[in-house]
N, C-alpha and C positions, 0 to 999 in steps of 0.2 A: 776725285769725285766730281760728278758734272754739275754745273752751277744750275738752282731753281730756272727752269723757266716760269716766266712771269706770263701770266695770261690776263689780258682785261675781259671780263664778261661785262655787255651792256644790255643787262634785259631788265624788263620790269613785273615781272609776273614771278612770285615768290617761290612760287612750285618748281618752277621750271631751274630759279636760281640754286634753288634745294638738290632738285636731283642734278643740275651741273655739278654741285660741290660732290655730292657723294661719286658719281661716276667717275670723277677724277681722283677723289680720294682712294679709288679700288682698280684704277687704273695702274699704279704705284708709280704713277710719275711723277718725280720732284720738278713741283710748281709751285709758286705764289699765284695766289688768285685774288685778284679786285676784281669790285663790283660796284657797278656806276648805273643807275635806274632810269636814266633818259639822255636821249640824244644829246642837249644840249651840257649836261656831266661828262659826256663820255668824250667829246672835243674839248671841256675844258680839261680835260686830262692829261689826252694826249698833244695838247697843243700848251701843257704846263701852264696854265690860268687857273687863279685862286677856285677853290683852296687846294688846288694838286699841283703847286709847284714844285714838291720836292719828291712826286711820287715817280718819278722815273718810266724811261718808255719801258711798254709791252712789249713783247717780243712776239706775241699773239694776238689777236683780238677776235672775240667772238661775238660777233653783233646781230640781233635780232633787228627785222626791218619795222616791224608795228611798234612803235615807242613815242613816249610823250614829248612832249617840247619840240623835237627836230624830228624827224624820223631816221631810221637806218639806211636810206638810200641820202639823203642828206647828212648824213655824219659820212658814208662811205666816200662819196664825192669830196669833199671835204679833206678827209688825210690821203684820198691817192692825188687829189690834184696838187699838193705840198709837197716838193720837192724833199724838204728834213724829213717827213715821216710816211713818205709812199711806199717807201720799202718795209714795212711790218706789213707782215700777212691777216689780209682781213678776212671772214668768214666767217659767212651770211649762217645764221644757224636760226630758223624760222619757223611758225606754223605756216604762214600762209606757201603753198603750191600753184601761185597764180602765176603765168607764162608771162606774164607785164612784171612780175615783182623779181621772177627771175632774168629777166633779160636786160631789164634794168641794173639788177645787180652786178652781171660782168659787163655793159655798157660802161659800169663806174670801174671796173674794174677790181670786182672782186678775186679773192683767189682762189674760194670755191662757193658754194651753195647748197645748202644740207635743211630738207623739211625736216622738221621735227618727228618724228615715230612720236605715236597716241599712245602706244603701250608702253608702262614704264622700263619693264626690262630691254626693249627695243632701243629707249630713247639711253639707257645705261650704257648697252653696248654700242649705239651710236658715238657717244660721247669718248667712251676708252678708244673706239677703235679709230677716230678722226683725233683724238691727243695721241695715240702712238703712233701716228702717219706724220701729224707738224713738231711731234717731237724727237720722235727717237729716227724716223727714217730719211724725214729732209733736213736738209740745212738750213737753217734761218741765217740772214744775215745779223752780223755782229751788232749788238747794241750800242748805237754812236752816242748816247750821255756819255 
C-alpha cells in the first residue's frame, strides 16, 4: 500500500480551504492534509519552528500568493532558495491571474501555477485533477526527515 502523501495547504480564506479538503477527499488519493493560514505559518512549518517542529516535511505544497503576514511569493522564495527544502514541489494555487503575480512566481521558481476556477465544480475538478498529476503520475522526490 502506497504511504499518505502529505500535502501542506497554505491559504487563508476558509471556503476555499473547505472545498481543497472535499476535492481531495473525492479524488481518492491517500493524503494527509495540513493547513497553515499565513505565510509566516507556513515557513514556520516547513523550516521546523515552533510550534511545527515535529510536523514533518510536505511532500507537496499548495500555496496561495495573497496571504497575511508574508505573502506567497515571499514564502515561495524562501523554500526554493534553501538548499534542505527546494526540492518539495510548490504550487502556486491562486485567484489572482495577474501576469506580475505569475511571472513572479516561476521567477522564484515555482513548479507550477493554477488560477483558481470561480465555479465550484471547476475548482473540484481543478483540485482532483492537479492531486492526480503530483501524485499518482510524477515522482516526487523521497522525503529527507
Amino acid at each position: 500500500m502506497r504511504k499518505p502523501v502529505h500535502i501542506l495547504l497554505v491559504e487563508d480564506n476558509e471556503g476555499d480551504i473547505l472545498l481543497t479538503t472535499e476535492a481531495l477527499e473525492e479524488s481518492k488519493i491517500t493524503h494527509q492534509l495540513s493547513v497553515v493560514r499565513n505565510g509566516k505559518e507556513a515557513l514556520d512549518w516547513v523550516f521546523n519552528q515552533q510550534p511545527y517542529q515535529q510536523s514533518g516535511e510536505p511532500d507537496l505544497i499548495l500555496l496561495d500568493v495573497n496571504l497575511p503576514l508574508k505573502s506567497g511569493h515571499e514564502v515561495l522564495q524562501a523554500i526554493k532558495s534553501d538548499d534542505t527544502v527546494k526540492h518539495i514541489p510548490v504550487i502556486m494555487l491562486t485567484t489572482s491571474s495577474s501576469e506580475k503575480d505569475v511571472n513572479l512566481s516561476y521567477q522564484y521558481a515555482a513548479n507550477c501555477y493554477i488560477t483558481k476556477p470561480v465555479e465550484v465544480n471547476d475548482f473540484l475538478d481543478a483540485i482532483s485533477t492537479l492531486c492526480h498529476f503530483w501524485v499518482e503520475v510524477v515522482t516526487l522526490p523521497k522525503n529527507k526527515a
